[in-house]
TORNUVEX-944967 format. One line per 4 residues: number of its first residue (from 1); their letters; for each residue x, y, z of N, C-alpha, C. Coordinates in pm, 1 decimal, decimal comma. Example, Ala and Ser with C-alpha at 12.3 -4.5 7.8 and 13.67 -1.06 7.14 Angstrom:
2
1) as) 1319,0 -569,0 780,0 1230,0 -450,0 780,0 1320,0 -330,0 780,0  1285,0 -225,0 708,0 1367,0 -106,0 714,0 1290,0 3,0 787,0 $
END
This chain:
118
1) xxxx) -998,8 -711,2 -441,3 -930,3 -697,5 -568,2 -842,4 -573,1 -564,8  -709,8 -579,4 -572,2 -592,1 -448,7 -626,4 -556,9 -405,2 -710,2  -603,7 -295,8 -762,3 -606,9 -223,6 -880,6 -504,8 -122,4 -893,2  -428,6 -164,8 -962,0 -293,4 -33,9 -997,9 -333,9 87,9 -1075,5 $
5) xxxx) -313,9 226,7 -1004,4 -377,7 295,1 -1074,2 -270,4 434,8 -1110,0  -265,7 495,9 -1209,7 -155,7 647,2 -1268,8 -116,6 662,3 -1101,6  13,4 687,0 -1082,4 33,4 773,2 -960,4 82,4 869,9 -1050,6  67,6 997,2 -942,9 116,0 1136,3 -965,5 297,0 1161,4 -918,1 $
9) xxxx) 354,0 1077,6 -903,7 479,4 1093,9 -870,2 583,1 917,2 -848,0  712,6 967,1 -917,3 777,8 871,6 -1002,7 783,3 711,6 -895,6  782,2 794,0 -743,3 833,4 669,4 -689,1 724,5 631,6 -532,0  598,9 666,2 -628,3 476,1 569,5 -566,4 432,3 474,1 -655,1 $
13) xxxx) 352,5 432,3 -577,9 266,7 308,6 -609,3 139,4 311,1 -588,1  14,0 394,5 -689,7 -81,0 419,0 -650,2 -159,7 293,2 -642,6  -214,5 301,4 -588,4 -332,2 144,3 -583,6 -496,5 181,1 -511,6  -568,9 84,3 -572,0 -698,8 108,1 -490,5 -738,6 -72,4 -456,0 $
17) xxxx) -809,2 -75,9 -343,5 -832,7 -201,3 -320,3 -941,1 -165,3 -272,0  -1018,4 -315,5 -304,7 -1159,9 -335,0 -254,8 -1177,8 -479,2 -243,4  -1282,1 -512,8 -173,7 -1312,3 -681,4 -163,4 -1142,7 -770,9 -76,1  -1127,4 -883,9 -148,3 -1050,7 -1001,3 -60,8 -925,6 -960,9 -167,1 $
21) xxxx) -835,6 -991,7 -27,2 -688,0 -1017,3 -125,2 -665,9 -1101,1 -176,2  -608,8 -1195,5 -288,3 -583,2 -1264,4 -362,2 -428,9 -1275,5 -357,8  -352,7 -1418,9 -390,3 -284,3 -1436,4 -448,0 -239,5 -1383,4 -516,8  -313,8 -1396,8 -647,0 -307,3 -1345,3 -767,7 -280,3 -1153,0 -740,6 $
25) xxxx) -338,2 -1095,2 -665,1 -299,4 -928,4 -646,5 -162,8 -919,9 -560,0  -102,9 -1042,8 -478,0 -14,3 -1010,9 -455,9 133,5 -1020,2 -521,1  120,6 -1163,1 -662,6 173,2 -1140,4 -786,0 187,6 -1068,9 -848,2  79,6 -981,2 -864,0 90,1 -862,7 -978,6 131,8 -744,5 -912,7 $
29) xxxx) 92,7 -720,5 -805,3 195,0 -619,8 -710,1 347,6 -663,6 -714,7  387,3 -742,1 -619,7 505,6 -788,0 -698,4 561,8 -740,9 -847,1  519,2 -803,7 -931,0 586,6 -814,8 -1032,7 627,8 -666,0 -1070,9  510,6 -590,4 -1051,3 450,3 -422,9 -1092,5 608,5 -319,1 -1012,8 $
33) xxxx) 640,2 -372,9 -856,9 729,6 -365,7 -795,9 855,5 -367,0 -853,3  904,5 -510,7 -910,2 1021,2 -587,3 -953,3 1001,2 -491,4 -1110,1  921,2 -471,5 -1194,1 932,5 -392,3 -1280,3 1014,6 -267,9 -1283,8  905,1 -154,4 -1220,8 948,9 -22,5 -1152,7 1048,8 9,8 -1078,3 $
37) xxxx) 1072,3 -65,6 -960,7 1183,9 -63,8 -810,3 1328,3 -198,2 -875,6  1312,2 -243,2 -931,1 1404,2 -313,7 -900,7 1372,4 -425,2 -777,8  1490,5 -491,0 -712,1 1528,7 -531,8 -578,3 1574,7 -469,2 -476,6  1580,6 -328,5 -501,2 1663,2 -209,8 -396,4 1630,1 -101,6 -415,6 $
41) xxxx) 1549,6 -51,9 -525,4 1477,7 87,9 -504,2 1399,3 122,1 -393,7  1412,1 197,3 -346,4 1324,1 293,2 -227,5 1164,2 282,1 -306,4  1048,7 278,5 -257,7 934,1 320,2 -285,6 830,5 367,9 -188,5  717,0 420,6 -244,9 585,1 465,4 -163,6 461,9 371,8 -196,9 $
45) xxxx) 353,5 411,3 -133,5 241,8 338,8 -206,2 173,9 405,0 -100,2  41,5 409,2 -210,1 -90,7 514,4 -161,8 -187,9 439,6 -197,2  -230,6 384,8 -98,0 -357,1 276,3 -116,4 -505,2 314,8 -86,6  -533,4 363,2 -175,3 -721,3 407,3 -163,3 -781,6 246,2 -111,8 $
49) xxxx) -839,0 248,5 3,7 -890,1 114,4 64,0 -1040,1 169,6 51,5  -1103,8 73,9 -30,9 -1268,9 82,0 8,6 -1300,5 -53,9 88,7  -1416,0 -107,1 60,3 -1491,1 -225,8 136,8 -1386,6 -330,4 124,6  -1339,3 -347,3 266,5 -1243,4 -502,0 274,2 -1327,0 -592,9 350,4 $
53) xxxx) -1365,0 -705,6 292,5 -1414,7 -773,8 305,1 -1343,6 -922,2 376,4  -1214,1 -864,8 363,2 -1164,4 -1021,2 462,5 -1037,9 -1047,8 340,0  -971,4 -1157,6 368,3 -867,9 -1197,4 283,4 -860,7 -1365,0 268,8  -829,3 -1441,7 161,2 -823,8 -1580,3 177,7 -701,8 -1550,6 228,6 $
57) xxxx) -674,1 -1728,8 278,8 -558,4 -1739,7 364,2 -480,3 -1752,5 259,5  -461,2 -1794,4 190,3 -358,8 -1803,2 76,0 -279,7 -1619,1 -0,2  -376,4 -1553,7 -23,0 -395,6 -1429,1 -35,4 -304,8 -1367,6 64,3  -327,1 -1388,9 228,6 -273,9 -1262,6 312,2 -150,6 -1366,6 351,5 $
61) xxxx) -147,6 -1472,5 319,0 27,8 -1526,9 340,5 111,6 -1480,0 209,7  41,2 -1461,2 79,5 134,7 -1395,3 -13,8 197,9 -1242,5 14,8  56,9 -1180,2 79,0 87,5 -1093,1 117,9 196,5 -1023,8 225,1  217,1 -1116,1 320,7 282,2 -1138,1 369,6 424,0 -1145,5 343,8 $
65) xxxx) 393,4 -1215,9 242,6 562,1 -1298,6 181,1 603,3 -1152,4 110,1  551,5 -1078,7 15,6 551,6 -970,3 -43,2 590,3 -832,6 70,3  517,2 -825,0 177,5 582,1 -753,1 255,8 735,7 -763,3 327,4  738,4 -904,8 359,1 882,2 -937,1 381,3 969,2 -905,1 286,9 $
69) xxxx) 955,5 -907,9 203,2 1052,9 -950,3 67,5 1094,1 -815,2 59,8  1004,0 -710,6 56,0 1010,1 -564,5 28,7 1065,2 -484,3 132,6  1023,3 -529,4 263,6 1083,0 -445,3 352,5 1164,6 -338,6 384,5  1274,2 -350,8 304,6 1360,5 -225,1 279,2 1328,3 -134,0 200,1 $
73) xxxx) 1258,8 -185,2 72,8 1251,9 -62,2 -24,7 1133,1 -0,4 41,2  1039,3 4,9 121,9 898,3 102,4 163,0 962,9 196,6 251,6  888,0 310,4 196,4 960,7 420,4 214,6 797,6 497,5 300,2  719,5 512,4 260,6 595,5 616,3 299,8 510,4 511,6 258,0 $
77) xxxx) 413,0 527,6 340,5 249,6 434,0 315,6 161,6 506,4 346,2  88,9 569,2 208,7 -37,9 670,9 277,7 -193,5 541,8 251,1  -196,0 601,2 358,9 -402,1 493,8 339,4 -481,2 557,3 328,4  -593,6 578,3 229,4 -711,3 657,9 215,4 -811,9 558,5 269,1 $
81) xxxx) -879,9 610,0 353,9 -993,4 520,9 431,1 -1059,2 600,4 477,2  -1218,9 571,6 507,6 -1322,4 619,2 591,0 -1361,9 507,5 643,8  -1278,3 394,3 676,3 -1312,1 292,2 764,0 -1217,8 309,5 905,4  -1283,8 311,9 1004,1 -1166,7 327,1 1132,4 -1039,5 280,8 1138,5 $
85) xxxx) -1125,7 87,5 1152,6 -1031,5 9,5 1198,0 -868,5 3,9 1098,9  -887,2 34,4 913,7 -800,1 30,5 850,3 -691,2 133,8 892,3  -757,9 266,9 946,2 -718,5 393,4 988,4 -566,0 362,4 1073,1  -658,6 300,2 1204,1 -575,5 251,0 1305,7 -475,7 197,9 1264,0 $
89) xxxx) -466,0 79,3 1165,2 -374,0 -43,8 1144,1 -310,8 0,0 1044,3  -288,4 155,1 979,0 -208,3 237,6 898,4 -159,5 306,4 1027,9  -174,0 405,5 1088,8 -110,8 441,0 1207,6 -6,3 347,5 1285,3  -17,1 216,9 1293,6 -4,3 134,7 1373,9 193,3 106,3 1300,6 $
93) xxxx) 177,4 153,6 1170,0 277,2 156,2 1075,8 387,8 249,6 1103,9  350,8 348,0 1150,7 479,9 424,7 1211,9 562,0 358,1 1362,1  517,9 282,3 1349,0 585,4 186,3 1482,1 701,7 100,2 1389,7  690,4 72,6 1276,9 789,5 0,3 1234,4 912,4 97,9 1178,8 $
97) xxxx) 988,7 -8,5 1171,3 1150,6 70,6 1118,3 1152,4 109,7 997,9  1201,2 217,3 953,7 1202,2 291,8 841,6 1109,6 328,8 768,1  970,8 295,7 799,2 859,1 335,4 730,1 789,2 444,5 812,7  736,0 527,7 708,2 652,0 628,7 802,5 492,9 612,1 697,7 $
101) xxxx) 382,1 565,3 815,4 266,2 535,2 765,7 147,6 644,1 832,9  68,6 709,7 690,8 -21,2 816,4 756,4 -159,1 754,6 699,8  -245,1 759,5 755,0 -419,8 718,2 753,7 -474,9 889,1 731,5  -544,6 869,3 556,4 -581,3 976,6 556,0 -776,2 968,1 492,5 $
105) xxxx) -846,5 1054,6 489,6 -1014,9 1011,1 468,0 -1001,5 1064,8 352,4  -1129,5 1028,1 260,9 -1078,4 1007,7 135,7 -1132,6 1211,6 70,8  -1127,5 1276,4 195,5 -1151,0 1389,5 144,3 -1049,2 1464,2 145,0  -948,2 1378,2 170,9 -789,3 1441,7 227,7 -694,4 1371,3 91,7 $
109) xxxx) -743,8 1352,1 -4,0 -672,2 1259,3 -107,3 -543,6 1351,7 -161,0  -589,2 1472,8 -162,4 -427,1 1589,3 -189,0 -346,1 1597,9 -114,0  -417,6 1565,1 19,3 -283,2 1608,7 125,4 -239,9 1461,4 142,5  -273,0 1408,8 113,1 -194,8 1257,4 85,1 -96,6 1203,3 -16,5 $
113) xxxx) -136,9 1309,4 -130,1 -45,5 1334,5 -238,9 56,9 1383,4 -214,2  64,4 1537,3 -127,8 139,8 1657,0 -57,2 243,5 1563,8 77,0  140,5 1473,7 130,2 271,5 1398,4 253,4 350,3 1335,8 182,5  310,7 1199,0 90,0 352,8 1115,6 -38,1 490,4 1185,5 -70,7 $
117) xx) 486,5 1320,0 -126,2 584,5 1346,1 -231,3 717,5 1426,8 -191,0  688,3 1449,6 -13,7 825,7 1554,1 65,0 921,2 1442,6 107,9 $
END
């Protein structure tokens, strides 16, 4: 489940997730997006990840579709995790074009704020 939560600065996207992705969370991301950003605003997003439990297939093809769609406007992707493997596959994010992605533990949640906002 993806929970939109206050960010501390105009052009993130705070979020916390836990459990399976949904459809339905990748709609409301979206929309939350198309609200705030427009179709061409630049953005961030700071995703507090707790227990992921897997994704329906329907769920991580929206997701999917939602990442495509956005591609240009992601600007910074911070991940709060004390799970490895999520760690890695946020790291794995600075390999792509124009995004710069940092994996941070959730005792590092300021300096995630502090990378987020330069």
């Amino acid at each position: 489940m993806l929970t939109i939560l206050q960010s501390r600065h105009a052009k993130t996207i705070a979020l916390e997730f836990e459990g399976k992705a949904t459809k339905e969370d990748a709609v409301n991301l979206d929309s939350h997006v198309k609200e705030r950003f427009k179709d061409s605003e630049e953005f961030n997003i700071l995703a507090i990840m707790h227990d992921v439990d897997g994704s329906t297939l329907k769920g991580m093809t929206n997701g999917i579709k939602f990442d495509a769609k956005r591609w240009k406007q992601f600007n910074k992707f911070a991940v709060i995790s004390e799970k490895e493997w999520i760690g890695t596959l946020a790291e794995l994010g600075k390999y792509l074009p124009g995004i710069e992605s940092k994996h941070f533990r959730k005792d590092e949640l300021e300096e995630a704020w502090e990378w987020i906002a330069k």
